[in-house]
N, C-alpha and C positions, 0 to 999 in steps of 0.2 A: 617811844612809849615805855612809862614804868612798868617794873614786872606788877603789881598790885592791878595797875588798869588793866594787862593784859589776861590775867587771872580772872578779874571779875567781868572782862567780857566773856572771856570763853566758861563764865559759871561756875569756876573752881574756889572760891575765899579769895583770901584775904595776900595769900604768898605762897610761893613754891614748894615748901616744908607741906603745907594742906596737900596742896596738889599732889606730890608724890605720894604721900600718904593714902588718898582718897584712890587714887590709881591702882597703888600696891596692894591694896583692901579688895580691890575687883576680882571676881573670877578673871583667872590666865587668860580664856578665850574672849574676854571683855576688853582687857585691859589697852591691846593695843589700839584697837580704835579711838577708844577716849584719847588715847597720847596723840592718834593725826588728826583729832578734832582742835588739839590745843595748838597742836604746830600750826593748822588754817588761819585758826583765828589770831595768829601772832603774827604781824604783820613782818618784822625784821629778829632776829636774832645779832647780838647778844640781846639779853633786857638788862634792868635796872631794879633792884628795888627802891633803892635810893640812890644819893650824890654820891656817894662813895663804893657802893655794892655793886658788885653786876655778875651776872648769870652767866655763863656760855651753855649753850643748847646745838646738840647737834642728833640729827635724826641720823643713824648708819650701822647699817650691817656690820658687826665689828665683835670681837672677844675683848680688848680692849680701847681707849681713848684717852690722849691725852689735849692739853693743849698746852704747846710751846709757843718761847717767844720772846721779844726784851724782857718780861719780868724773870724769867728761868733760865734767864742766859741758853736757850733755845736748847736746853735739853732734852733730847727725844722725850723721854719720862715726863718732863714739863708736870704741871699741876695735873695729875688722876680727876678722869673724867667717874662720876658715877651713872649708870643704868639704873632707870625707872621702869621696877617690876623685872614682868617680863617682853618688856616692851622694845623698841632702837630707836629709841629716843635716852641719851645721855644728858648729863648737868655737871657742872663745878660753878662754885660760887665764891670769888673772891673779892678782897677789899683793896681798892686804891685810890690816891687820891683823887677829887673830883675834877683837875684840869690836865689827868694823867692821857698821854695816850703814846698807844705799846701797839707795836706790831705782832700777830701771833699768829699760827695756822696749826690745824687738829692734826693730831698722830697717830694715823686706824691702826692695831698691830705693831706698833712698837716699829713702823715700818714706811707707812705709807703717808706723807705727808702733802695736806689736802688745806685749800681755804676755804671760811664759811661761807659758803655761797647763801646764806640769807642776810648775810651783811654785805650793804651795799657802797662802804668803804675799805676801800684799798689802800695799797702805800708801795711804789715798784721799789724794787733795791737792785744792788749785784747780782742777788742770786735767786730773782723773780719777784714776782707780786704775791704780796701778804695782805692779809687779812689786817683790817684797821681799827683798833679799842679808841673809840674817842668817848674817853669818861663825860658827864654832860656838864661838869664848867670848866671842859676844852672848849675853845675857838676857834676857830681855822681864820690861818692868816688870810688878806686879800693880796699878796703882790705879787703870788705866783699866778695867779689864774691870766689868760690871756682877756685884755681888752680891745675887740673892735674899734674905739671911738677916741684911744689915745694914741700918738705916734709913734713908733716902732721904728727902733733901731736896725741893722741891718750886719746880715751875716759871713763873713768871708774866707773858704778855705787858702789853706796856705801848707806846703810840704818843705820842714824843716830837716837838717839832717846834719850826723852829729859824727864826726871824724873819733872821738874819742870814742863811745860809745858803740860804735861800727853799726848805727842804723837809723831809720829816718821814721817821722809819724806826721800824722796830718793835723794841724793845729788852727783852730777856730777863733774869728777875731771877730770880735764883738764893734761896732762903730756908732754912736747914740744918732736920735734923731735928728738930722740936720745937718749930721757932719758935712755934708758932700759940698752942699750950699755956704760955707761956713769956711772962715782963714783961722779960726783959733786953733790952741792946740789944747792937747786932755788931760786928764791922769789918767793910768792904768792900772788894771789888777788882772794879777796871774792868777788862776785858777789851776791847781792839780786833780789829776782825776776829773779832766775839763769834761770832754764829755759827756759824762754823766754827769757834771755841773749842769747842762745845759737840756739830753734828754731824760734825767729823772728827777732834776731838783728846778728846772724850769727859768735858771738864773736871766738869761735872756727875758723875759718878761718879766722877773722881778726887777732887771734894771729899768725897762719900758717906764713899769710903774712908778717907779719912786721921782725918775726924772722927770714924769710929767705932774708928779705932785709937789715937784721940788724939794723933795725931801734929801736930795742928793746933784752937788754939781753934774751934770753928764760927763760920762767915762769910758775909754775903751777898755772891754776885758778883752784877755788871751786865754782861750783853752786849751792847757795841753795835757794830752792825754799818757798816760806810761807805756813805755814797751814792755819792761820788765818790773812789774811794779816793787815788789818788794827791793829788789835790789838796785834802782834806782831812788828808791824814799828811805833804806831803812842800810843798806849795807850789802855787794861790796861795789856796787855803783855810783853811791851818793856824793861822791867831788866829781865823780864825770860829769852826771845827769848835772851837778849847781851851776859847774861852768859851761855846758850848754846852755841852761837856760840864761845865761846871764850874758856869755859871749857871742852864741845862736842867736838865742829867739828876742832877748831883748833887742838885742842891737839891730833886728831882722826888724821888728815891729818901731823903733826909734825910725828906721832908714824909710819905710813904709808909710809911716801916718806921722801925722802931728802929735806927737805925744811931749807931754811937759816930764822934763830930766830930771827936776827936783825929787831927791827919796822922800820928801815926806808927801808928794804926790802919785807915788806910785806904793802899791800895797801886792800883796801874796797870801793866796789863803789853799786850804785845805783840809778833809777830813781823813781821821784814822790815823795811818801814815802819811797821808798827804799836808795832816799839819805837822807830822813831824818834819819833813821835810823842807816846810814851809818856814818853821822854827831857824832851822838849820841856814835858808838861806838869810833868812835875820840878822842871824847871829855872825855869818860870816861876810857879808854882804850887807851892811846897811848901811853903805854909800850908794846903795841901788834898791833897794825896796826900806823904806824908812815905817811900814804898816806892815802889821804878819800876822794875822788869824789861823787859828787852827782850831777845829771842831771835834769832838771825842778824839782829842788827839792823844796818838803814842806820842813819849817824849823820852828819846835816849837816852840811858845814865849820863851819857858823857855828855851830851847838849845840857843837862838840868845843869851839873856840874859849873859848865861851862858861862851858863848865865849867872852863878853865883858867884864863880870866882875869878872869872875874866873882869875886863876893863865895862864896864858900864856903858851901853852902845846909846847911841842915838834913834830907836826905836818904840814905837807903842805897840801893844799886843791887844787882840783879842782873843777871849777863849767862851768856848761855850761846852756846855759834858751834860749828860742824860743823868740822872738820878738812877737807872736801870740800865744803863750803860754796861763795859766791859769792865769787871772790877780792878784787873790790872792797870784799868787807865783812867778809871775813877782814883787810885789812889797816887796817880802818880801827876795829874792834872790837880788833886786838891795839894800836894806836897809844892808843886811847880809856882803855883798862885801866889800864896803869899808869901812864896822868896823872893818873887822877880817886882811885887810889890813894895817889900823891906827893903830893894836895893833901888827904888825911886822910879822903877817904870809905867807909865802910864798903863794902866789894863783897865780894858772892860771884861768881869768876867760875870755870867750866869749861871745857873742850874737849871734844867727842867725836867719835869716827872716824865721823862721819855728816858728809849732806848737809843742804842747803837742805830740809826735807821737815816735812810736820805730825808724820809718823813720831819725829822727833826730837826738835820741842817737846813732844808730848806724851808724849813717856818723861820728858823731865826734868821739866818742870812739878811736879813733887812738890816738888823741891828748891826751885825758890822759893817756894814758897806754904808751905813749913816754913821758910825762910829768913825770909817777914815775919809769918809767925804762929803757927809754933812755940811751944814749951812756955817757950823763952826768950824770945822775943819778947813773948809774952803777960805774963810776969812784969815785964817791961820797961814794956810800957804799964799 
């Protein structure tokens, strides 16, 4: 509902600016009812005045309000909420684009961080479920949602364990429909921060989908998840964790399923740090993963480096980065582009008016996983 319709049901003009107005005009002892008659009659919060404008409203007992989130790189402070009258009902009103959408939750007190519970869009992440801005020429992808009436692939734990490392995790394998019945063999893709590939970005059913729309040969993915994330993705873990996964888990899943050996049939992806890592085994390793995605990914000095001034690999990338991203990895993702472009590497790269969020990897994730296993791709290998 636009803020204007919502306004002129509950009798106030034309937009917010009246409303407040007309409110802050009331005697004190008036005023706050009028503001829970507007909250009644407003069926969700945020509103909208237009395609680009939108409102945050939030009713709460509070001295002050923010709201935080990808556009404020989630600073408590975030965009200053203002109080209407003398009422607890609060507003901020900002501009983004119309197929923007940001994750964000209110800040009572400089303190207490809450989501709008009159918006009935969420977004889970790492570190809980946010509040979800889908500007209104946002879309929500279809190939995470689960479908009843297409074939489903099939799920299998597996406990890996890593001598170099000194520890072991349980790691997720993905098997498309039909395997079982089936002599062929597959491509694979590694997933980091598998896991959560799987319970917050829903990957397993975006592979369901595409394979039954044939928008993708079917594949086995691997998920595997970190013990120690940073220092297995970023430093001082990261030649232990590659040659695990390459000596481990690959050759554990090779010994295990039907998997096709050619690098340009098997791909690695990840977000954050998990594309850097993901990068990393590209780089040193693409005689075994020939596809490497990475998502708002960090990217090493020495890995950017490395892709500049090393030998020219046999490798395609994708990349994909939030316009409201992390700005350290906004600039180090648009500097990364069009070097590894200028030195002749196949990339698919995007932008979208999103943040840091799994909200974001998993809307695009389509795009790479048709990017290395596509109907072209597939005729390629």
């Amino acid at each position: 509902m636009f803020l204007t319709v919502a306004c002129q049901v509950a009798g106030w003009g034309q937009d917010l600016d009246k409303l407040v107005a007309q409110i802050s005009a009331l005697p004190v002892e008036q005023q706050q009812a009028v503001a829970d008659s507007f909250v009644s009659a407003t069926k969700t919060f945020p509103v909208f005045e237009n395609d680009t404008t939108v409102v945050f409203l939030s009713k709460r007992a509070a001295t002050a309000m923010a709201v935080a989130g990808d556009a404020s790189n989630w600073d408590p402070k975030g965009f200053a909420m203002t109080r209407i009258g003398a009422t607890d009902l609060w507003y901020c009103r900002k501009n983004f684009e119309t197929d923007a959408r940001l994750d964000y939750k209110f800040v009572i007190d400089g303190r207490n961080w809450v989501v709008d519970e009159r918006n009935p869009h969420t977004c889970a992440g790492g570190f809980g479920t946010n509040s979800e801005l889908r500007m209104p020429g946002y879309r929500v992808r279809p190939e995470f949602q689960f479908y009843a009436d297409i074939p489903h692939g099939t799920l299998h734990d597996t406990i890996f364990a890593s001598s170099a490392l000194g520890n072991s995790r349980k790691v997720r394998i993905y098997t498309p429909p039909g395997y079982e019945a089936s002599k062929d063999s597959f491509p694979v893709i590694l997933f980091h921060d598998g896991l959560e590939y799987i319970t917050i970005a829903q990957t397993h059913n975006i592979l369901d989908y595409l394979i039954a729309q044939k928008r993708i040969t079917p594949v086995i993915a691997v998920f595997v998840p970190p013990v120690n994330r940073s220092e297995e993705y970023v430093f001082p873990q990261l030649q232990a964790f590659m040659q695990f996964i390459v000596r481990d888990v690959m050759a554990g899943v090779d010994a295990s399923y039907r998997t096709r050996r050619l690098p340009a049939a098997r791909a690695v992806l990840g977000a954050s740090n998990g594309g850097n890592i993901s990068l990393w085994l590209g780089y040193h390793y693409p005689h075994v993963f020939g596809n490497v995605g990475a998502q708002s990914s960090y990217i090493a000095p020495s890995l950017s480096e490395g892709f500049q001034s090393g030998q020219k690999l046999d490798v395609k990338l994708y990349l994909d980065l939030g316009t409201y991203d992390i700005p350290l990895l906004i600039r180090q993702v648009r500097s990364f582009v069009p070097m590894v472009k200028a030195r002749g590497y196949p990339v698919f790269y995007r932008e979208y008016h999103e943040g840091h969020s799994w909200g974001n990897w998993r809307a695009h994730l389509a795009d790479a996983l048709e990017y290395f296993f596509g109907v072209a791709a597939a005729k390629a290998r």
